[in-house]
N, C-alpha and C positions, 0 to 999 in steps of 0.2 A: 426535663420532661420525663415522667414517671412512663416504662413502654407497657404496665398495667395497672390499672385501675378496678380493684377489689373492692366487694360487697358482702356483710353475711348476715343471711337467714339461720331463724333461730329456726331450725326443722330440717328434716334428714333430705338427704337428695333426692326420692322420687316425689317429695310434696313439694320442696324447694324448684326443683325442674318444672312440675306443672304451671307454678305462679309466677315463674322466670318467662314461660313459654308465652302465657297470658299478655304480662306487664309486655313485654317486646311486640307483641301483638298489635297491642293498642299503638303503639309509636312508627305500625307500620312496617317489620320488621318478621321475617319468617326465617324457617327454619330450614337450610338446605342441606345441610351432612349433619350426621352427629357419629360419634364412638362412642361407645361405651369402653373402655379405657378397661374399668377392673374385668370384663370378662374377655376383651382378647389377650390381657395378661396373664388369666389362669388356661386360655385356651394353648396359647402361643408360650407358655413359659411354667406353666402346672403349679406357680404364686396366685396365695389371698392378698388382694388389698384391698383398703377404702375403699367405699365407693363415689367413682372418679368417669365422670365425665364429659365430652367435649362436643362443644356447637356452634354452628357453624351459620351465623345470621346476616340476614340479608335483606335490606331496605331499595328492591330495585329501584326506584326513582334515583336514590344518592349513588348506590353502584354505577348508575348508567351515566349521569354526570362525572363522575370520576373516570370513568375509563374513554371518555369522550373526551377530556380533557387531555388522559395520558395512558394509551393501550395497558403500559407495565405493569401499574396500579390490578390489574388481574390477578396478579401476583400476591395480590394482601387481602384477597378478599375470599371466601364473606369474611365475614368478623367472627375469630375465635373468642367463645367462652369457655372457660372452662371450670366445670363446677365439680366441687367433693366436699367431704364430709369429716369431720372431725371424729376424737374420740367420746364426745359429747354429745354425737346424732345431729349438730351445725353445719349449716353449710356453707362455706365462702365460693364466691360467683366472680373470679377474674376476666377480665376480657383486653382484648390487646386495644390499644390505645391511638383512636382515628387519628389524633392529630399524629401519631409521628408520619401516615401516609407524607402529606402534604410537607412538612420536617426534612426527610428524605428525599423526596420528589423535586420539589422546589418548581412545580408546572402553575402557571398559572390555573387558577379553575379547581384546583383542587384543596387550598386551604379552608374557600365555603363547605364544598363537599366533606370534609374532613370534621369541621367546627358542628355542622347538622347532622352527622350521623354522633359525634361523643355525647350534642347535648340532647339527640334522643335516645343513646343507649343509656346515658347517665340518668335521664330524663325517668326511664323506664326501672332500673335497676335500684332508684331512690322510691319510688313508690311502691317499691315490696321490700326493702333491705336500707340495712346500714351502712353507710360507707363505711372501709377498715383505714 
């Protein structure tokens, strides 16, 4: 079991982040942390990099079934993406991978939860990008 699953838009990060934000939207899915990656590394370390960023999604109905299943499961959540940008202005969109929750866990309650949240993040992530 692969513990990411990559997508890439052809377009630089901040138009790729807007249609990422969108597509997750629609599958019911928002946005609760994000980093911006390249700026607390020139902030915290006075390095240029990529532009690289990280978010943090979240589909309450499927969180809340999952943590009713199995408090710990708190522990994987939201669901990291994390998107940057090549030397091409591309962006690839990984995000960590629901099924291993349920993989790891082994609770009952939570392989549903786990199966409804990959095939609407996949769900979402295919209707604006490629799989890599």
């Amino acid at each position: 079991m692969e513990p990411v699953l990559c997508y890439r838009l052809n377009s630089p990060l901040t138009e790729a982040e807007a249609t990422v934000r969108a597509a997750l939207q629609k599958e019911g899915f928002g946005i609760l942390t994000e980093v911006d990656v390249t700026a607390v590394l020139r902030a915290k370390l006075g390095v240029e990099t990529k532009p690289y960023k990280i978010l943090g999604a979240c589909n309450p109905a499927i969180a809340h079934r999952a943590m009713e299943a199995d408090p710990r499961v708190g522990a994987f959540l939201p669901c990291g993406l994390a998107l940057y940008e090549d030397a091409e202005g591309h962006t690839t969109v990984c995000l960590q991978n629901p099924d291993l929750i349920s993989a790891t866990f082994h609770t009952h309650g939570l392989e549903e939860a786990g199966n409804e949240a990959r095939e609407r993040l996949d769900s979402a992530l295919r209707s604006v990008a490629k799989p890599v």
